[in-house]
mmCIF file of the C-alpha atoms, coordinates in Angstrom:
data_MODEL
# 
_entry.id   MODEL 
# 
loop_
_atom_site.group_PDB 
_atom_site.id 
_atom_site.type_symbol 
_atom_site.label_atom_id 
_atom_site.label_alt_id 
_atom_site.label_comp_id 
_atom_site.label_asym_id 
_atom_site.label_entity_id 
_atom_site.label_seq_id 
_atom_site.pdbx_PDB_ins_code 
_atom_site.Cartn_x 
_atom_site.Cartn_y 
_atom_site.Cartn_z 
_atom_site.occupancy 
_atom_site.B_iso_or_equiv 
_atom_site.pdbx_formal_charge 
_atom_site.auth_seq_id 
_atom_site.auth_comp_id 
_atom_site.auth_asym_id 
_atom_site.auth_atom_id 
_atom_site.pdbx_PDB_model_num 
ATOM 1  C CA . UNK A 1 1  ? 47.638  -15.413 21.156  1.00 0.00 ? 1  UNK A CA 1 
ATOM 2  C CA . UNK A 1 2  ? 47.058  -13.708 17.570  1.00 0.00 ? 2  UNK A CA 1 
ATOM 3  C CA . UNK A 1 3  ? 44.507  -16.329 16.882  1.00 0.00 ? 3  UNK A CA 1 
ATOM 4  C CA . UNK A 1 4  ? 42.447  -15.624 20.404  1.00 0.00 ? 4  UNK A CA 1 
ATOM 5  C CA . UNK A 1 5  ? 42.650  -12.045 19.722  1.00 0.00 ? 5  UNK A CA 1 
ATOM 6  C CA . UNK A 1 6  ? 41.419  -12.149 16.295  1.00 0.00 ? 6  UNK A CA 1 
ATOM 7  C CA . UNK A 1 7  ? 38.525  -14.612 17.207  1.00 0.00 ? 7  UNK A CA 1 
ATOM 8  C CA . UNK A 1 8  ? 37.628  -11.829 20.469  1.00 0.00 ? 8  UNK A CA 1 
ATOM 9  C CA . UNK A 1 9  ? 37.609  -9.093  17.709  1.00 0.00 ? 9  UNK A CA 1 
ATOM 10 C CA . UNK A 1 10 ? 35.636  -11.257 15.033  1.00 0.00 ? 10 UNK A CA 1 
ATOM 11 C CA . UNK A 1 11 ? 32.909  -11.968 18.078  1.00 0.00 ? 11 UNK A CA 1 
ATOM 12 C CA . UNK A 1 12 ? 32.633  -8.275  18.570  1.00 0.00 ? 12 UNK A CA 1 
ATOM 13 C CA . UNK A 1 13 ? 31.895  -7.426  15.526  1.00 0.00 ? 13 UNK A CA 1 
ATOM 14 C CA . UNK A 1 14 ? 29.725  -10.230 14.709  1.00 0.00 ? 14 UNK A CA 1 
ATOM 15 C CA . UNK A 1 15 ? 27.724  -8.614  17.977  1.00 0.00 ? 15 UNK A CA 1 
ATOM 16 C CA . UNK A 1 16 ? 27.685  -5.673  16.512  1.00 0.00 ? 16 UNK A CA 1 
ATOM 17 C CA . UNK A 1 17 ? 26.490  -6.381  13.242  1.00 0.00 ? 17 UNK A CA 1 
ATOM 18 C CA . UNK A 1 18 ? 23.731  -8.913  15.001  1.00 0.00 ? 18 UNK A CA 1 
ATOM 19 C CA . UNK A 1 19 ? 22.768  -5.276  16.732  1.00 0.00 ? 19 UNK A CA 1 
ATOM 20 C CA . UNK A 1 20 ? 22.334  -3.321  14.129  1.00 0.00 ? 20 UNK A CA 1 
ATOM 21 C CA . UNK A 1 21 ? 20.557  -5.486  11.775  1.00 0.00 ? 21 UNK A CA 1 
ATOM 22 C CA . UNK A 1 22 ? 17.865  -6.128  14.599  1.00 0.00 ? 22 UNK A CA 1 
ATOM 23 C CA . UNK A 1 23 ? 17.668  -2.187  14.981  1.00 0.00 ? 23 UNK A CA 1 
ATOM 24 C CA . UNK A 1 24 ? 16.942  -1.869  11.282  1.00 0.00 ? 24 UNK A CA 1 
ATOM 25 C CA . UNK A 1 25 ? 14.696  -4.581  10.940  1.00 0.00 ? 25 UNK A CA 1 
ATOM 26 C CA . UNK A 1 26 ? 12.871  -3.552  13.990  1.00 0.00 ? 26 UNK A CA 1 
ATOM 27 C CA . UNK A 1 27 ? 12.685  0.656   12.570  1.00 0.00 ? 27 UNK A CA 1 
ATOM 28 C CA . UNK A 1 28 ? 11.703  -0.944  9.372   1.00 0.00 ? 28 UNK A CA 1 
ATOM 29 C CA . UNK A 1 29 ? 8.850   -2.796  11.024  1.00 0.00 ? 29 UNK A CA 1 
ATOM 30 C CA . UNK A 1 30 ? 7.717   0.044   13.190  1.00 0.00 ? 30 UNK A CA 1 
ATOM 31 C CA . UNK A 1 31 ? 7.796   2.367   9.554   1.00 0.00 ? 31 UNK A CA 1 
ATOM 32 C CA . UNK A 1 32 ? 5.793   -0.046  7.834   1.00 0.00 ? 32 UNK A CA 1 
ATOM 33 C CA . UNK A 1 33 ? 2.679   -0.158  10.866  1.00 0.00 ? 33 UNK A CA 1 
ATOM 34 C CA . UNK A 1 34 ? 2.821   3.465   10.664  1.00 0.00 ? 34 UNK A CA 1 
ATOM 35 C CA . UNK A 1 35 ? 2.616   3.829   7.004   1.00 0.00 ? 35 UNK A CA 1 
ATOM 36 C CA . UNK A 1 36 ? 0.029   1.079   7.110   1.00 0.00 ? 36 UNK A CA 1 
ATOM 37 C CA . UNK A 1 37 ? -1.972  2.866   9.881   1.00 0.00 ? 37 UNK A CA 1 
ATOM 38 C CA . UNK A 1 38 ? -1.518  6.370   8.076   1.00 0.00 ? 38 UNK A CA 1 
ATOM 39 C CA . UNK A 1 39 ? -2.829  4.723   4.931   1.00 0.00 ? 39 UNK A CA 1 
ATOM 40 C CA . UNK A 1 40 ? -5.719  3.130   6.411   1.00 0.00 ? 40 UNK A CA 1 
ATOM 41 C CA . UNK A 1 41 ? -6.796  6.398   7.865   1.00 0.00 ? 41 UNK A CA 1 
ATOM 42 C CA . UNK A 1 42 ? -6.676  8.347   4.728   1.00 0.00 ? 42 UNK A CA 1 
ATOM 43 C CA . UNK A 1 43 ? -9.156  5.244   2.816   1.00 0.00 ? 43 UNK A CA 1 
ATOM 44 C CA . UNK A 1 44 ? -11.325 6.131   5.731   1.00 0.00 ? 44 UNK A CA 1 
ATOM 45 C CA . UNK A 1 45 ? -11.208 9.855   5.509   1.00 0.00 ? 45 UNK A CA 1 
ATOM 46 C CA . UNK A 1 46 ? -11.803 9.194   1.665   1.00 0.00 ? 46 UNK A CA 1 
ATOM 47 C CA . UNK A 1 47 ? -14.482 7.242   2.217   1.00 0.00 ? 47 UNK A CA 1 
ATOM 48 C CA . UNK A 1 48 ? -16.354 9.559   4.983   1.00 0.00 ? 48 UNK A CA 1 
ATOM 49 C CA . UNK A 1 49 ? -16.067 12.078  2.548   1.00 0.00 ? 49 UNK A CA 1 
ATOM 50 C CA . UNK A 1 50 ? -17.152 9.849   -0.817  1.00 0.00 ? 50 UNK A CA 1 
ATOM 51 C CA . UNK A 1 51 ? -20.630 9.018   2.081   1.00 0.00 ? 51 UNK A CA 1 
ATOM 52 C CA . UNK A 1 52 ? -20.771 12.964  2.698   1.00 0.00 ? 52 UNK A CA 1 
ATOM 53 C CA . UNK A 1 53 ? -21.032 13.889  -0.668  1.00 0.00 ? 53 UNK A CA 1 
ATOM 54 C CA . UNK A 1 54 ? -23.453 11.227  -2.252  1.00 0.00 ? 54 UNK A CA 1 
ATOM 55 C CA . UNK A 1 55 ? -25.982 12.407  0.718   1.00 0.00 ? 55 UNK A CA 1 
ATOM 56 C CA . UNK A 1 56 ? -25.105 15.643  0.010   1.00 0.00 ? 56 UNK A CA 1 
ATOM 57 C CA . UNK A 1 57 ? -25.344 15.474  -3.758  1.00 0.00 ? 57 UNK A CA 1 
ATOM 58 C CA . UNK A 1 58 ? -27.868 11.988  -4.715  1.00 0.00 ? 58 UNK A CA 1 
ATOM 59 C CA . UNK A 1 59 ? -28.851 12.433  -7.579  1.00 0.00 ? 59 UNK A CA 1 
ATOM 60 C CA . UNK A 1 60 ? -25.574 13.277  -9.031  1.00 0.00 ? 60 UNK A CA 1 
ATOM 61 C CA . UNK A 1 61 ? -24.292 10.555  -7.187  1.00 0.00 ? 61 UNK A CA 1 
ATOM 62 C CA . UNK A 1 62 ? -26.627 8.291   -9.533  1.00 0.00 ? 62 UNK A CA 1 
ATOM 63 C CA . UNK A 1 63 ? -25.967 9.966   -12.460 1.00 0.00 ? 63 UNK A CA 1 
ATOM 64 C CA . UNK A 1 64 ? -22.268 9.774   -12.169 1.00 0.00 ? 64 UNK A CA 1 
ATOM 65 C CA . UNK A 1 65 ? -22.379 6.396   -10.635 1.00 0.00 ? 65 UNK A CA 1 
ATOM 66 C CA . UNK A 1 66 ? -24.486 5.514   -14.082 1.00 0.00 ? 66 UNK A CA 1 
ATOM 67 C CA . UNK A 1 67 ? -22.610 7.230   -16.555 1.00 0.00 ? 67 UNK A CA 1 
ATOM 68 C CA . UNK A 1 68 ? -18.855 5.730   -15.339 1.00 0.00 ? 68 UNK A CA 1 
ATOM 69 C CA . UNK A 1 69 ? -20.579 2.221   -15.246 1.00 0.00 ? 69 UNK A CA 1 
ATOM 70 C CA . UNK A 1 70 ? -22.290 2.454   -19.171 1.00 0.00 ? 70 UNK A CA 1 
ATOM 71 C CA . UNK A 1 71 ? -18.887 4.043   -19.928 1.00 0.00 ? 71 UNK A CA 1 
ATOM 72 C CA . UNK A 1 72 ? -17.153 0.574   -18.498 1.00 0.00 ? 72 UNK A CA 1 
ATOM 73 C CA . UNK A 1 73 ? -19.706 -1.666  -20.150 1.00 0.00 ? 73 UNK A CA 1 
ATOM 74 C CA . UNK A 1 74 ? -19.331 -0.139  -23.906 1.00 0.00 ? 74 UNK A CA 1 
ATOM 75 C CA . UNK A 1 75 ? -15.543 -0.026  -23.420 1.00 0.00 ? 75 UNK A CA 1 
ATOM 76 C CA . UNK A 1 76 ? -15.275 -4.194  -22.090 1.00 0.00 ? 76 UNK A CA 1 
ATOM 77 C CA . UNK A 1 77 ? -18.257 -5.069  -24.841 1.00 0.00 ? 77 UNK A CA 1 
ATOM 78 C CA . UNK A 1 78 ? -16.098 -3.125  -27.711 1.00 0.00 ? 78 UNK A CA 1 
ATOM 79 C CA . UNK A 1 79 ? -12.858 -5.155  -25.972 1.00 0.00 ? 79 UNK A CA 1 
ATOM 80 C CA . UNK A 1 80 ? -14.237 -8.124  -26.432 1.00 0.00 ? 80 UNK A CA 1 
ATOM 81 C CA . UNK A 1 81 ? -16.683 -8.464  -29.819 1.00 0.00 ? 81 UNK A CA 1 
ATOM 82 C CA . UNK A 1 82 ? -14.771 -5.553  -31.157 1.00 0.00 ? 82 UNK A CA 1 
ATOM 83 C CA . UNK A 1 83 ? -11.622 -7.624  -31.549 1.00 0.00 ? 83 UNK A CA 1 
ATOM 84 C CA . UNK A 1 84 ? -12.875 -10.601 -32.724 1.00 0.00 ? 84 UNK A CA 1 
ATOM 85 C CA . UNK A 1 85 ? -14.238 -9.367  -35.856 1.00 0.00 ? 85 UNK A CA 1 
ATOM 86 C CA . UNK A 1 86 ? -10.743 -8.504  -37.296 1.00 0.00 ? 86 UNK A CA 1 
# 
């Protein structure tokens, strides 16, 4: 009798732990597509506006665009033969 009872008890609770594990894994899904979706609609809001103002503003566009990417070059050519010499 104690042994039928205990097993009855052990099922329910294995139930209920079954439940709410599926519950959190499921909320934990549905958080990450929405933080997923929210993130992917900020990139494209970034890059609307990044589009907006390079036709707004070329030419500084170009000239920060060419400044950043000498900038990049000087520091990975210094990185790399600057090093060896020592």
């Amino acid at each position: 009798m104690a042994q039928a009872a205990f097993a009855s008890a052990a099922e329910a609770e294995t139930v209920r732990l079954k439940t709410a594990v599926a519950d959190a894994l499921e909320d934990g899904v549905h958080a990450a597509r929405r933080a997923m979706k929210h993130g992917l609609d900020v990139a494209e809001d970034i890059m609307d506006d990044a589009a907006h103002e390079v036709k707004r503003h070329p030419l500084q566009a170009i000239g920060a665009t060419t400044i950043v990417s000498f900038t990049a070059g000087v520091l990975v050519g210094w990185l790399l033969f600057g090093l060896r010499k020592r």
